[in-house]
C-alpha positions as CSV (number, residue, x, y, z in Angstrom):
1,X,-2.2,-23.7,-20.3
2,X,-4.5,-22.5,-17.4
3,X,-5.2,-18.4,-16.9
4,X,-5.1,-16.5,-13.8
5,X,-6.8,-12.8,-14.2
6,X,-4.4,-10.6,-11.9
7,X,-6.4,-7.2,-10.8
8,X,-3.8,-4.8,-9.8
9,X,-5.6,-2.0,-8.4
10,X,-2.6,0.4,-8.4
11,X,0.8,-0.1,-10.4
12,X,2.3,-1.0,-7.1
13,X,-0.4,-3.5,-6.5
14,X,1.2,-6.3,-8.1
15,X,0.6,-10.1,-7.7
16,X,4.9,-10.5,-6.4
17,X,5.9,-14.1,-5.6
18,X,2.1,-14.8,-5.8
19,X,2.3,-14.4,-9.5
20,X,5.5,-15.6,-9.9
21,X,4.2,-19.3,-8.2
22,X,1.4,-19.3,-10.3
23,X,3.5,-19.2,-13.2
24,X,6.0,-21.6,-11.7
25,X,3.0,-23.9,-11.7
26,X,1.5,-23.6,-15.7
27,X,-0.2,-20.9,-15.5
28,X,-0.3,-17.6,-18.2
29,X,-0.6,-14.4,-16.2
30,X,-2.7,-11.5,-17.7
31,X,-2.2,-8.3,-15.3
32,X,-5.6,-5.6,-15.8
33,X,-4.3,-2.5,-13.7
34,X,-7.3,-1.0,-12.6
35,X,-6.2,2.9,-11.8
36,X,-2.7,3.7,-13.2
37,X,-2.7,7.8,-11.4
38,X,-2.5,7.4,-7.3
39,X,-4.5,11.0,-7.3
40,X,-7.4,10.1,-9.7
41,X,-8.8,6.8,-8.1
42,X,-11.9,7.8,-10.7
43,X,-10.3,6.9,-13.5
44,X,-9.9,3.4,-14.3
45,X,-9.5,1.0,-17.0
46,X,-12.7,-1.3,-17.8
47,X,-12.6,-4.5,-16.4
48,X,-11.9,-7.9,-19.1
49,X,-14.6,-10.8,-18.9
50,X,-13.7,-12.6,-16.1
51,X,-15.4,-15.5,-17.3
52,X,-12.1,-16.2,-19.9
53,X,-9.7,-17.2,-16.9
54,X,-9.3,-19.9,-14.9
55,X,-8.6,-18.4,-11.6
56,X,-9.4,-14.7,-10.2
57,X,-6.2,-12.9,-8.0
58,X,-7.7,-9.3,-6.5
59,X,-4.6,-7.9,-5.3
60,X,-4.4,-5.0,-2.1
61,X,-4.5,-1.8,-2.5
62,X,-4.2,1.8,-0.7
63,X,-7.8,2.2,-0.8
64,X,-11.2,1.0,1.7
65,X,-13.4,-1.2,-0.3
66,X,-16.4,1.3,1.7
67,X,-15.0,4.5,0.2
68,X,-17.7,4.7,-2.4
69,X,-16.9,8.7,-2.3
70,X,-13.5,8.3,-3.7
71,X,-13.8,4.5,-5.6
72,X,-17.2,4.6,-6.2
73,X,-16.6,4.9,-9.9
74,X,-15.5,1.1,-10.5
75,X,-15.5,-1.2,-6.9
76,X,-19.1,-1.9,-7.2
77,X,-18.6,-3.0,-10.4
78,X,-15.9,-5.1,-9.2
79,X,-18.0,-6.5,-6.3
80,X,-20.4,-7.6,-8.7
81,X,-18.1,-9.6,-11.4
82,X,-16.4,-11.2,-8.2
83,X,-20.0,-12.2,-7.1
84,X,-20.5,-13.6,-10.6
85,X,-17.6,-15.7,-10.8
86,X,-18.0,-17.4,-7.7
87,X,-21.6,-17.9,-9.1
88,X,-20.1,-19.7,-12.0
89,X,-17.6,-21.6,-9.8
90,X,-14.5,-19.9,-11.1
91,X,-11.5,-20.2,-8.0
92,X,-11.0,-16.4,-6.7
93,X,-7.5,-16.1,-4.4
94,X,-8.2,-13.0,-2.8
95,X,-5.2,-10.7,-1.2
96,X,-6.2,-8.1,1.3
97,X,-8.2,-5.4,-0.3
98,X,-8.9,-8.1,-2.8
99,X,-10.0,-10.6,0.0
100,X,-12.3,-7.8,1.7
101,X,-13.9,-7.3,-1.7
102,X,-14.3,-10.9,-2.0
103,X,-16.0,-11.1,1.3
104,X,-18.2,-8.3,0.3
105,X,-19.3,-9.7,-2.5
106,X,-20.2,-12.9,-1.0
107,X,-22.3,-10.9,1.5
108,X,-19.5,-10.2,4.7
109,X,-18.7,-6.7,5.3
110,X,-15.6,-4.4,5.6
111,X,-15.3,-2.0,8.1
112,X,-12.3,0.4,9.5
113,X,-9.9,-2.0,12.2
114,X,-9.3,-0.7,15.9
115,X,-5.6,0.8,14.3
116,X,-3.9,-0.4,11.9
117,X,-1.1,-3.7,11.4
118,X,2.0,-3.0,10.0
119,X,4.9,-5.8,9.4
120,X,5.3,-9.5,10.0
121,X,2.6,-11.1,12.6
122,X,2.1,-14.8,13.0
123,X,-1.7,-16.4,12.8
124,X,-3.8,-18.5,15.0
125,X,-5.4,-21.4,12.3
126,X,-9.0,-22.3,13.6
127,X,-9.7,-25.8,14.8
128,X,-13.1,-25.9,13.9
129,X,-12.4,-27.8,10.7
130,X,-8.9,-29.2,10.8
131,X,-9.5,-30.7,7.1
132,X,-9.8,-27.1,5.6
133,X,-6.8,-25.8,7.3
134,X,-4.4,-28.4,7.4
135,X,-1.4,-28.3,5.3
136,X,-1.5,-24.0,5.9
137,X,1.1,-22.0,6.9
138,X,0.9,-19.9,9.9
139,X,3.3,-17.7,8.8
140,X,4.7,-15.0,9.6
141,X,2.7,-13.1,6.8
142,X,3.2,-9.8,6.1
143,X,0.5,-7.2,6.7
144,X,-0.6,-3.7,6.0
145,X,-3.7,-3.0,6.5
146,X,-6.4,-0.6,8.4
147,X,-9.6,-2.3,8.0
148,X,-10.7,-5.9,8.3
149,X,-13.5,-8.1,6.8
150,X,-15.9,-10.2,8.5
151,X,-16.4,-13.8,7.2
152,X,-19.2,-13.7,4.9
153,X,-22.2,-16.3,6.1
154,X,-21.9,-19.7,5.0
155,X,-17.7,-19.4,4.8
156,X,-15.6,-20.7,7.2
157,X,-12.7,-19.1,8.9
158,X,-9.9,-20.8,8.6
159,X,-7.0,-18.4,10.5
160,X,-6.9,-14.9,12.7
161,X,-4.8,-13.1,14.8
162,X,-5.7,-10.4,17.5
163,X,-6.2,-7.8,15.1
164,X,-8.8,-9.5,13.0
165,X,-9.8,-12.7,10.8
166,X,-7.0,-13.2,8.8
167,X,-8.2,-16.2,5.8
168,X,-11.7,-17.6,4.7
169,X,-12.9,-19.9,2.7
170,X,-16.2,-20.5,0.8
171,X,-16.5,-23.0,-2.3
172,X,-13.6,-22.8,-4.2
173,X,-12.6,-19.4,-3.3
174,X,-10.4,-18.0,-0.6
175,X,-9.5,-14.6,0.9
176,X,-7.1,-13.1,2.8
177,X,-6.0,-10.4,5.3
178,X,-2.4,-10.5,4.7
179,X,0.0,-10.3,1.9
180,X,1.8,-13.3,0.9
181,X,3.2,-11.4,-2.1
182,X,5.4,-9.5,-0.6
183,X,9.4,-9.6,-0.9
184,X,12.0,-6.8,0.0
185,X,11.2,-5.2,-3.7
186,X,7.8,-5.6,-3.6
187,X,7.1,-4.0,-0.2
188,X,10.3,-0.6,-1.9
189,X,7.8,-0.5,-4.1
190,X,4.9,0.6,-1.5
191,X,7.5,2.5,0.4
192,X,8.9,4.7,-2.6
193,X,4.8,5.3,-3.5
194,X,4.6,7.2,-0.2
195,X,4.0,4.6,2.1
196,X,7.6,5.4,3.5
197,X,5.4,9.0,4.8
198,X,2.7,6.9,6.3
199,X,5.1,4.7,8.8
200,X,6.7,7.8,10.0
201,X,3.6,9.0,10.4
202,X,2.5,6.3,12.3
203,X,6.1,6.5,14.4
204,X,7.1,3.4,12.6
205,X,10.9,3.0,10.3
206,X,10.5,2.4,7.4
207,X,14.1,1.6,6.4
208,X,14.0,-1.4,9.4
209,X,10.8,-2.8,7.9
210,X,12.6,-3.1,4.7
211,X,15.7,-4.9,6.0
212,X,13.6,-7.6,8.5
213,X,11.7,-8.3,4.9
214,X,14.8,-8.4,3.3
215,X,15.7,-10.8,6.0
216,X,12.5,-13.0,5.7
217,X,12.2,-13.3,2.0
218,X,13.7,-16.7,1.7
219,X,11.4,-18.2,4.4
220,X,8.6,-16.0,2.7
221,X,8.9,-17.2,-0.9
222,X,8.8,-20.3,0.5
223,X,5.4,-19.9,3.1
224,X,4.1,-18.2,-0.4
225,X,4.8,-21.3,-2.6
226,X,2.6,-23.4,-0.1
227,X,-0.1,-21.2,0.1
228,X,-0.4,-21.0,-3.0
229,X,0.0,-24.7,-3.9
230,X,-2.9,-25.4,-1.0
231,X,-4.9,-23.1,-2.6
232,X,-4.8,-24.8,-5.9
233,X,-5.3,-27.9,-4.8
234,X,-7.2,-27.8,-1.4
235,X,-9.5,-25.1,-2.7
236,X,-9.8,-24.3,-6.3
237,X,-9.6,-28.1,-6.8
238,X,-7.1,-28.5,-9.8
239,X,-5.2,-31.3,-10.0
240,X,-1.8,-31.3,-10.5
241,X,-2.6,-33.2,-14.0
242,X,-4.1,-29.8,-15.1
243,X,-0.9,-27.9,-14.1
244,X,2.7,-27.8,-14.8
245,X,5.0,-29.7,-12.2
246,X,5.7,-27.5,-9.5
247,X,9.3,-26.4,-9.0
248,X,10.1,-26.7,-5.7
């Protein structure tokens, strides 16, 4: 059975219908919570060998891959065994926070966004090579995010929208803006941590968010189930000898 290494960076942080495809498809999930207390982002369990998985899944999380004041404790450390896996030619599916690291370590750089992007948005695929793109959905993906990445040198961008790149590719490793994860319970869960506070703050409703993903999450499992399928075969490169039959 193949191994995916889940890194939840917060008990909210979860790998959702993400996960639950890779397991549709063969694979044993191990879960490593990185920081299990919200107020004490310095305290964090050591990371496992990343070497003993198959595949690499950095989930989101509420914190800037930059704030070396608050995360300084243990996302360097992360940066560097990302950097070694792709070095070893281990597939990494990087998910917002975990896609910026990803870009990081493969020399891009993160940086705060011009606002932030909140809900369901639609991307722009690039057409500069239709070969790495094609068979991806466009969405609408969820997102939730106040910085962006920039492609790292030598990756290609494969998608964006007007907010910022959105997907990348380099080797057999891709990363993300958005958050295919995410279902109605997945996205309480961010709202019930105190992201409900945050939309209000930003004059957005929370409890309308929660019913149009509610409303999307059929559609959504479904987007999720492809991306993740392309991703295993178009990037990591494992054949679907090496995996479980899918279930559609």
């Amino acid at each position: 059975m193949k191994t995916a290494l889940v890194i939840a960076h917060e008990p909210d942080g979860l790998a959702g219908m993400v996960g639950d495809r890779l397991e549709e498809r063969g694979f044993e999930l191990t879960v490593h919570v990185v920081c299990n207390d919200y107020d004490r982002p310095d305290l964090f369990e050591p990371f496992p060998d990343f070497s003993a998985f198959d595949i690499i899944v950095p989930m989101g999380s509420i914190r800037s891959v930059y704030d070396h004041e608050t995360i300084g404790a243990w996302i360097d450390e992360e940066i560097d065994l990302l950097r070694q896996a792709f070095e070893r030619d281990q597939p990494i599916l990087g998910v917002c926070f975990g896609g910026q690291a990803l870009a990081t370590a493969l020399g891009g750089s993160v940086e705060p966004a011009d606002g932030f992007e909140v809900g369901w948005s639609d991307i722009d695929v690039s057409p500069s090579d239709s070969s790495d793109s094609s068979g991806f959905p466009t969405g609408p993906w969820f997102e939730w995010h106040y910085d962006k990445f920039t492609t790292p040198p030598g990756a290609t961008e494969l998608a964006r929208n007007g907010f910022s790149p959105q997907l990348f590719r380099q080797g057999r490793s891709l990363g993300t803006q958005f958050h295919p994860e995410v279902n109605e319970a997945h996205l309480k869960g961010f709202l019930d941590g105190g992201g409900d506070h945050e939309l209000v703050s930003k004059g957005l409703d929370p409890a309308a968010l929660l019913a149009e993903t509610a409303s999307r999450e059929a559609d959504a499992r479904q987007r999720c189930n492809q991306l993740v399928d392309w991703f295993l075969a178009n990037v990591a490169d494992i054949s679907d000898t090496e995996l479980e039959p899918a279930n559609s």
